[in-house]
N, C-alpha and C positions, 0 to 999 in steps of 0.2 A: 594850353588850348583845349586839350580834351576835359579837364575836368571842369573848365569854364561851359562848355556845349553839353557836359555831362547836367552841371547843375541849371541851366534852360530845359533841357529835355525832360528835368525832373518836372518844374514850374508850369511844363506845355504840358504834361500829363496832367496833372492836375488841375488845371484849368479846364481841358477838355470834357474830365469827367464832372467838372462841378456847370459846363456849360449843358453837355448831353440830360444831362440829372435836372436842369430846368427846364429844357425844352415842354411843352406840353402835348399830351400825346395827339393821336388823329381826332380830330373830331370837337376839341375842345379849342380854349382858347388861353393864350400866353396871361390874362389877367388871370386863371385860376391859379398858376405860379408864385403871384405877389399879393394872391391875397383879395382883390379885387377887379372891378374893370379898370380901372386906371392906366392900361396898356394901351387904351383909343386913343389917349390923350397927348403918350408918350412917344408911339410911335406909325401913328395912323391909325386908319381903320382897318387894313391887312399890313401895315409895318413890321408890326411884332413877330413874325413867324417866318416871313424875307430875312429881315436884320437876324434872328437866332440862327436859319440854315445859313446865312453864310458866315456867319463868325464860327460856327460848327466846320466849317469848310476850310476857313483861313486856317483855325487851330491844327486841323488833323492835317493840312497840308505842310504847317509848320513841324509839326509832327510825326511826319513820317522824313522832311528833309534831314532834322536831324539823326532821326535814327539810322541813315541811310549812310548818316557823314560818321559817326558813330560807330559805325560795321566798317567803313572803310578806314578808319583811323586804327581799330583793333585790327585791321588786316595786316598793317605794314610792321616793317622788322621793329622789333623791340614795343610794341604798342603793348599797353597794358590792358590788365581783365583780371579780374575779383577771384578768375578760376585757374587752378593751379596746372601749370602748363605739361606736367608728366602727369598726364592720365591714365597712360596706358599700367595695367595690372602688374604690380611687382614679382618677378618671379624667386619662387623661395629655393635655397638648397635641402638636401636631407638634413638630419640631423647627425654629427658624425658621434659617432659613440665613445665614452669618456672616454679620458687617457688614466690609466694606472698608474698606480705612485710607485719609485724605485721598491726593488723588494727591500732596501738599506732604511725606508722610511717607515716601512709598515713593520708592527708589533710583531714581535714571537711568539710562536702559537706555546702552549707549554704542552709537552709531552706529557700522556698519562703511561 
């Protein structure tokens, strides 16, 4: 279930951003988008700028539902996440200092 909601949230992201990225900004009008005025034709005389704010609207609202269900799903016991679940800083010991080899192991010095 989550990676199914995972991959819509993927698809409603980018959707959203290829919708926002069409919109036309204040002042102009949705045919500079496509090229032409052909947007009177398609979707009124003020259609064009209506229909974009609320498909901008449906998106983000579809958009934040899942994220919302998304956070709630990573909340519960065992729920998964991309991020590794001991965060907290590993605490190191000293270093203990070497162990000596039997004196039976080590060379004989030779007398002078």
């Amino acid at each position: 279930m989550s990676s199914l909601l995972l991959i819509i949230h993927v698809f409603i992201c980018i959707a959203l951003i290829i919708i926002v990225l069409l919109q036309a900004g204040k002042g102009a009008e949705i045919g500079a988008s496509f090229g032409s005025g052909g947007s009177n034709t398609v979707f009124g005389a003020s259609g064009g700028q209506s229909f974009m704010s609320k498909m901008t609207a449906g998106v983000a609202i579809i958009f934040m539902l899942t994220s919302l269900t998304l956070a709630y799903f990573h909340g519960q016991p065992g729920g998964s996440s991309v991020m590794p679940e001991n965060l907290a800083p590993q605490t190191q010991t000293a270093p203990q200092a070497p162990v000596e080899a039997p004196a039976a192991a080590q060379p004989e010095e030779t007398k002078k």
